[in-house]
C-alpha positions as CSV (number, residue, x, y, z in Angstrom):
1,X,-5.6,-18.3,-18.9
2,X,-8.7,-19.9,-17.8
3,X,-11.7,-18.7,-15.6
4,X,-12.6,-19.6,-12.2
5,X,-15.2,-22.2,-12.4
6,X,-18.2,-21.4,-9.9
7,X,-17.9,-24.7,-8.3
8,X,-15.3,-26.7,-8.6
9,X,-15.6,-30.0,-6.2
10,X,-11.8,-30.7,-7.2
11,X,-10.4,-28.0,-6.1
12,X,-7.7,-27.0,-3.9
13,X,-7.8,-23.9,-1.8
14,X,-5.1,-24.9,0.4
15,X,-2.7,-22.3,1.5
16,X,0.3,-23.9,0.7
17,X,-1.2,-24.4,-2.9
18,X,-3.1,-21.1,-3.4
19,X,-1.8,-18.7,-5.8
20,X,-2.8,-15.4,-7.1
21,X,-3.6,-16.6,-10.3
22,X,-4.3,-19.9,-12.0
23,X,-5.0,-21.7,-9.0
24,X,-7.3,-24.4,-8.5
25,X,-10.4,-22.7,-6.6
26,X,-13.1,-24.9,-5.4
27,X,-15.6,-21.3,-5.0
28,X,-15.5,-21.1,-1.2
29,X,-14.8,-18.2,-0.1
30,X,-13.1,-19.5,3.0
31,X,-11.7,-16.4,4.9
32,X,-10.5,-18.0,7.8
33,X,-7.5,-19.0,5.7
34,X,-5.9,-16.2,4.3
35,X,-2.6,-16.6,2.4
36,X,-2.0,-13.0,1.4
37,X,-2.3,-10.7,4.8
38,X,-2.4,-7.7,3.0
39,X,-6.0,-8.6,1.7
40,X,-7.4,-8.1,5.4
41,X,-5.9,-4.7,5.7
42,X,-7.0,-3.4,2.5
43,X,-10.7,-5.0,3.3
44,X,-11.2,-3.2,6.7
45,X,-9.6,0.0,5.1
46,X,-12.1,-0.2,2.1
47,X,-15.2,-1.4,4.2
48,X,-14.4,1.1,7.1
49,X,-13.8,4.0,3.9
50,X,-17.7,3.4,3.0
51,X,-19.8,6.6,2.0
52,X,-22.7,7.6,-0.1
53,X,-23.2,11.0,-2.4
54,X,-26.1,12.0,-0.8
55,X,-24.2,12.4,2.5
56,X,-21.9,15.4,1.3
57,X,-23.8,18.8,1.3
58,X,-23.5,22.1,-0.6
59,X,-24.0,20.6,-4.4
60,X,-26.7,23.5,-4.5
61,X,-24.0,26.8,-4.0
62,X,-21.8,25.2,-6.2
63,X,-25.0,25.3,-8.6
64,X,-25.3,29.1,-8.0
65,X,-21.3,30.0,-8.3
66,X,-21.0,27.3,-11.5
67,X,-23.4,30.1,-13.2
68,X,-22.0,32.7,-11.7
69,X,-18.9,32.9,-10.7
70,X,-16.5,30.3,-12.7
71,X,-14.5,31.6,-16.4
72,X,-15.4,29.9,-19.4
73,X,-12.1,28.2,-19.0
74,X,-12.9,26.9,-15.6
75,X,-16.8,25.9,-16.6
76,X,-15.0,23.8,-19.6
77,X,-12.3,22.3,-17.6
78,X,-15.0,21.5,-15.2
79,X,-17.6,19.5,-17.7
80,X,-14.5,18.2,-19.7
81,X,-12.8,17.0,-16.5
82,X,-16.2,15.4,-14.9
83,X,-17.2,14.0,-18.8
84,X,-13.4,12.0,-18.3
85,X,-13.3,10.7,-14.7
86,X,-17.1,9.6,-15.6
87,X,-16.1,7.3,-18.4
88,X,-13.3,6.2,-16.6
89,X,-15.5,5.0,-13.4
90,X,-18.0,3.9,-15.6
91,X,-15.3,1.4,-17.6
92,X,-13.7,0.4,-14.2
93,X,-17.5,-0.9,-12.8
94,X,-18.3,-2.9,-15.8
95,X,-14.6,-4.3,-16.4
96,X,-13.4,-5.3,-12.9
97,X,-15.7,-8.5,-12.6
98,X,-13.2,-10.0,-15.9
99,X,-10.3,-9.7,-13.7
100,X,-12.2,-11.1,-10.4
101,X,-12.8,-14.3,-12.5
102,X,-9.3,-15.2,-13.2
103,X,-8.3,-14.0,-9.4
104,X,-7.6,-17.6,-7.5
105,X,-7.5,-15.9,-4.0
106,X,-10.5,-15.5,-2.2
107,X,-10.0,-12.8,-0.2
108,X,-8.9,-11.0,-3.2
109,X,-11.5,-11.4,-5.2
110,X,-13.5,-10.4,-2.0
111,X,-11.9,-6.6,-1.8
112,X,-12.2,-6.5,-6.0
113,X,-15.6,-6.9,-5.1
114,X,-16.0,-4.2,-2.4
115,X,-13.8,-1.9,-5.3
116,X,-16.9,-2.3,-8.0
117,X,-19.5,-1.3,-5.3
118,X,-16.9,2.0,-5.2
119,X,-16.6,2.2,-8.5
120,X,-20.5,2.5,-9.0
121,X,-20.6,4.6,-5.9
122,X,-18.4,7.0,-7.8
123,X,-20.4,6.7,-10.8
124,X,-23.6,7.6,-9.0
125,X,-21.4,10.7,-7.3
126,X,-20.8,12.2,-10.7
127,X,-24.3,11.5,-11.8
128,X,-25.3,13.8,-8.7
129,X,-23.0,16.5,-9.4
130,X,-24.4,17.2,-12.9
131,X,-27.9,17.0,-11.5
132,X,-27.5,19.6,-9.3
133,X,-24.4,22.0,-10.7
134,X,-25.7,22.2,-14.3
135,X,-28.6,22.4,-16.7
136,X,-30.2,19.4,-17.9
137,X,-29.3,21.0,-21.5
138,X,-25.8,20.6,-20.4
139,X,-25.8,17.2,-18.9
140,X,-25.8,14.9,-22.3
141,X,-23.3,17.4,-23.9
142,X,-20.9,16.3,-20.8
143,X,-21.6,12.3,-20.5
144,X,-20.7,12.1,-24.3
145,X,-18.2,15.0,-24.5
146,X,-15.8,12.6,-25.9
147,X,-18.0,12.2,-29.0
148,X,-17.1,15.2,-30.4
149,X,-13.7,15.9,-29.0
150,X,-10.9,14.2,-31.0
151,X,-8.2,14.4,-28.2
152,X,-10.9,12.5,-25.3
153,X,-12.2,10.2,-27.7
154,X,-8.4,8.8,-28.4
155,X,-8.1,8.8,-24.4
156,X,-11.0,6.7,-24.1
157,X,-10.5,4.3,-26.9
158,X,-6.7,3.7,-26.0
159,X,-8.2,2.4,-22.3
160,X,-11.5,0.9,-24.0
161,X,-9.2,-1.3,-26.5
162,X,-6.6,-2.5,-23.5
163,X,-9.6,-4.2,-21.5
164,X,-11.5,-5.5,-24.5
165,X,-8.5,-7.1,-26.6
166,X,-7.6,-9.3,-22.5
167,X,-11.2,-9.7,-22.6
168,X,-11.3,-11.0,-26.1
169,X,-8.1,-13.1,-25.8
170,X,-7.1,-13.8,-22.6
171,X,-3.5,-14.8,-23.3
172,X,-0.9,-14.0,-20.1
173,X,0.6,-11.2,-22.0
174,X,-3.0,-9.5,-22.4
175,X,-3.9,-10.1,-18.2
176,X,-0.6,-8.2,-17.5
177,X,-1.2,-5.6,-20.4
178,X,-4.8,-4.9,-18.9
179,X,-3.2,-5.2,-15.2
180,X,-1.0,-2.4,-16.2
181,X,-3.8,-0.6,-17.9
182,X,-5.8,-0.4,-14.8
183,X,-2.9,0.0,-12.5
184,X,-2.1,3.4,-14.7
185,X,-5.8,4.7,-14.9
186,X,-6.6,4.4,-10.9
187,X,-2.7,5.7,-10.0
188,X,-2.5,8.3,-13.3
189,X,-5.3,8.9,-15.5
190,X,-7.6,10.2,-12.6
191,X,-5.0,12.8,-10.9
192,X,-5.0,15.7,-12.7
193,X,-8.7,16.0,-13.0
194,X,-8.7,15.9,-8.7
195,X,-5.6,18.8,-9.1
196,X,-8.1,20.7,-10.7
197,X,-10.7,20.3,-8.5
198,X,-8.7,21.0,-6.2
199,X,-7.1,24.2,-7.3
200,X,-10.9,25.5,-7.9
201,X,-11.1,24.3,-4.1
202,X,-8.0,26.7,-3.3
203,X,-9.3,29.4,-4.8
204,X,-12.6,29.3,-3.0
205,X,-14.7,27.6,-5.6
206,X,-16.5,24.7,-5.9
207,X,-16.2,23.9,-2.4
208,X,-18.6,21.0,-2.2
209,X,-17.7,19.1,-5.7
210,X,-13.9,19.1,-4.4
211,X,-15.3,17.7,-0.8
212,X,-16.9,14.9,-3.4
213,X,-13.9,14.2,-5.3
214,X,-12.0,14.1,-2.1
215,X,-13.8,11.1,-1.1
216,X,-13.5,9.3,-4.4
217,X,-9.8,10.3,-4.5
218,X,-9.4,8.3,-0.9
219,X,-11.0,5.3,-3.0
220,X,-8.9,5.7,-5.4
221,X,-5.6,5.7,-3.4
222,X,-6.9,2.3,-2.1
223,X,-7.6,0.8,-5.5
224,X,-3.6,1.9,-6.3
225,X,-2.5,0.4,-4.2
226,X,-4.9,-3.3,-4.5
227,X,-3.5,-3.7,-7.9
228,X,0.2,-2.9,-7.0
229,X,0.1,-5.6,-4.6
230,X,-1.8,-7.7,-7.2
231,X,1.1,-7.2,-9.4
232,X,3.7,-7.4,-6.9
233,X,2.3,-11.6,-6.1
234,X,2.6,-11.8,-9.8
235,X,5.9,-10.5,-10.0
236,X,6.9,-13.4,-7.4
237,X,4.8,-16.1,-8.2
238,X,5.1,-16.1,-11.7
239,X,8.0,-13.9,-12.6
240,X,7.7,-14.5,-16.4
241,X,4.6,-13.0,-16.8
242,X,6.1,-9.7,-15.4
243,X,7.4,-7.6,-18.4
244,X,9.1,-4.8,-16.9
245,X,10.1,-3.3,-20.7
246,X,6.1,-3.2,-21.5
247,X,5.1,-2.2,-18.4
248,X,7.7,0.9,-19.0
249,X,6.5,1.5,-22.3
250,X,3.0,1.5,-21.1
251,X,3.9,3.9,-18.2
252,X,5.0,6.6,-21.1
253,X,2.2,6.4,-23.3
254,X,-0.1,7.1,-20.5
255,X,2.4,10.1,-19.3
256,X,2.4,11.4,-22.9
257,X,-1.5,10.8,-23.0
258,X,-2.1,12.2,-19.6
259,X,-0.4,15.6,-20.7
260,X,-1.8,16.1,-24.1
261,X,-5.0,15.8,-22.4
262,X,-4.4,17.5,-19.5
263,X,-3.2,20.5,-21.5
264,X,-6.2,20.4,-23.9
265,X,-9.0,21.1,-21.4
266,X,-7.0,23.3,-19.3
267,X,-3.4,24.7,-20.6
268,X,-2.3,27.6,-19.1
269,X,-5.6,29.0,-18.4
270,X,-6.4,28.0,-14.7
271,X,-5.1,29.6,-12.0
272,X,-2.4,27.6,-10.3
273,X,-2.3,25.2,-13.4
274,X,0.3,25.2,-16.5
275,X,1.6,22.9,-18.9
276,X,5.0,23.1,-16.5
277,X,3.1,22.1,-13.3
278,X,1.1,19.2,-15.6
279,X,4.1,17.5,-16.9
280,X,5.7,17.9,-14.0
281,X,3.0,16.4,-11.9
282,X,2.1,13.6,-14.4
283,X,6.1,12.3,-14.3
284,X,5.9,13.1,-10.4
285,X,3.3,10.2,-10.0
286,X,4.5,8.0,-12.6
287,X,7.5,8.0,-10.1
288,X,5.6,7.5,-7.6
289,X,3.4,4.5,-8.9
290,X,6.8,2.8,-10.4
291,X,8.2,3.1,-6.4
292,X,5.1,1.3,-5.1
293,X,6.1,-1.5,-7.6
294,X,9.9,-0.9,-6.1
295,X,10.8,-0.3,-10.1
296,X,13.4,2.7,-10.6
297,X,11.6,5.8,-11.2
298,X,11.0,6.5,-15.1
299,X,11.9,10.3,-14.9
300,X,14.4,10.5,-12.3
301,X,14.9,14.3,-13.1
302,X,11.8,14.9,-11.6
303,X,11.6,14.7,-7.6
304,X,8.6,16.6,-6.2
305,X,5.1,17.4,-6.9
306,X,4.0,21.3,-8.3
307,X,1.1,21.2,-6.8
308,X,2.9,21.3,-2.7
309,X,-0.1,23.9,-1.7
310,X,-3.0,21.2,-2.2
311,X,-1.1,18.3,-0.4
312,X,-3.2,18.7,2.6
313,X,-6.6,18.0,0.4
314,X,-5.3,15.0,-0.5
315,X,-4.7,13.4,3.4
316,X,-7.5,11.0,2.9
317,X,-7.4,8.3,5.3
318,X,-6.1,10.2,8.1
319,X,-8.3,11.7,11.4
320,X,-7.1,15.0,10.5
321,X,-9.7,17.9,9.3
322,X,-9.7,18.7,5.6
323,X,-8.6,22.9,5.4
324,X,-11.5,24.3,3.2
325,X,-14.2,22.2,5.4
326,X,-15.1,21.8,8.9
327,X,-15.7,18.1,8.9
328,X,-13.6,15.0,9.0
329,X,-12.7,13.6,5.5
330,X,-12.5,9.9,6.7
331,X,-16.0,8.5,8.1
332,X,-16.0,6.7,11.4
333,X,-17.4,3.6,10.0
334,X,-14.1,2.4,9.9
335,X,-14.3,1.7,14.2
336,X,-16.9,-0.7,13.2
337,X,-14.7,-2.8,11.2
338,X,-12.1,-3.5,14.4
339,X,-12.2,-7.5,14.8
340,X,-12.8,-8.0,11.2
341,X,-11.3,-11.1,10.0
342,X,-9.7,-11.5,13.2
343,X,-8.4,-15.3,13.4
């Protein structure tokens, strides 16, 4: 596969000859002709979805109860947990630019755009949170947590290698391999660290770090489901490069990976969290990402979520009032956005 070029005076952004990847882009970023219409929904959602850390109050009690009130086994699920999701934001900042550059749509590459600024915004979020929950003695121990625990650092390298080997060769095999890889970590990777969070939540604790995660968790559902229509264009518009078998495969290493982990920093030792509920859970939302994809589920045993109780935390881009806060989850910069892209 080759790169966009920055300016191409030969190019052809036509509709009827745009594709959503290896087109022949001229640079313009012409959005009054838009061949994929999803693109404009997902850009108002995403624009109108804006926020900023600074905005969500009450890091300072969570401070107080982090000393005082969580177990050892909550205090290490929460700096494990945040050490995780960090690295993950962290990778997805830096790496989405690579895929922008082989994107051929404009008004793709537009809303991969507006998903970095997130990403970053989420980066700075967790930033926050250990600068005002725990001790500066604690902080490095948590950004490189994975340093010294054998079960993260394989997590990390596993996602770290699938992004640098595309990057490093980018055959069409490695693009759908890294497609996958980032489809998995914003639909899989991050969801039983937010279950956590918000179990804390459901037991009264850590109210305003779960109000924080709730907001990246909204992001997050709109970065699921950016790539699954990505990979749905693909899947029509060049049907070879869709590999259903490795994308299945891939599916159950992150599963397996996802449960391992999950067990390790928390196990049985959290209230309202146990290896059941984890596997269950994990294979739940592999389901789940596979039916977004309209792909047969991959554990068709498995039909429900565990975790029924925190559904109504994870509501995130409805009007509706979150039920451990007194404010509205979804910011009403989205009324702005009305007329957006309106041809």
């Amino acid at each position: 596969m080759d790169k966009n070029k920055i300016f191409n005076a030969t190019g052809d952004d036509s509709l009827e000859n745009r594709t959503i990847i290896k087109g022949n882009t001229t640079g313009l970023f012409n959005l009054n002709a838009v061949k994929y219409p999803w693109a404009k929904s997902m850009y108002q959602l995403m624009i109108g979805n804006f926020w900023v850390p600074e905005k969500v109050s009450g890091l300072g009690d969570d401070a107080i109860m982090y000393k005082q009130s969580l177990t050892d086994a909550e205090r290490r699920g929460y700096k494990g947990i945040i050490s995780f999701l960090t690295f993950l934001d962290s990778l997805q900042t830096v790496n989405l630019p690579n895929f922008s550059e082989y994107i051929t749509s404009p008004e793709v590459n537009l809303i991969l755009a507006i998903q970095s600024f997130q990403e970053a915004i989420h980066s700075q979020s967790y930033g926050t949170i250990l600068e005002t929950v725990v001790e500066a003695r604690e902080r490095d121990e948590i950004y490189y947590f994975w340093r010294n625990d054998k079960t993260l650092l394989e997590r990390n390298e596993y996602i770290g290698k699938l992004y640098q080997t595309f990057i490093d060769d980018p055959s069409d095999q490695n693009f759908f391999r890294a497609l996958v890889a980032n489809y998995l970590l914003e639909g899989l990777y991050f969801y039983n660290g937010f279950a956590f969070f918000d179990t804390l939540v459901y037991n009264q604790k850590m109210i305003a770090t779960g109000r924080m995660i709730n907001y990246i968790r909204r992001d997050e559902l709109s970065h699921v489901v950016l790539f699954a229509n990505i990979m749905k264009e693909i899947r029509r518009e060049f049907p070879e490069m869709f590999d259903e078998s490795e994308l299945r495969k891939m599916f159950r290493e992150a599963v397996d990976q996802e449960i391992k982990w999950t067990n390790h920093i928390v196990g049985n030792d959290i209230p309202g969290i146990s290896k059941e509920s984890t596997a269950q859970y994990t294979k739940f939302l592999a389901n789940e990402r596979l039916r977004i994809l309209k792909l047969d589920p991959e554990y068709p045993e498995i039909t429900k979520s565990p975790y029924k109780h925190l559904e109504a935390m994870a509501d995130n881009n409805s009007e509706k009032t979150n039920f451990f806060e007194s404010t509205v989850v979804n910011y009403t910069q989205s009324s702005s956005m009305k007329g957006s892209w309106d041809f």
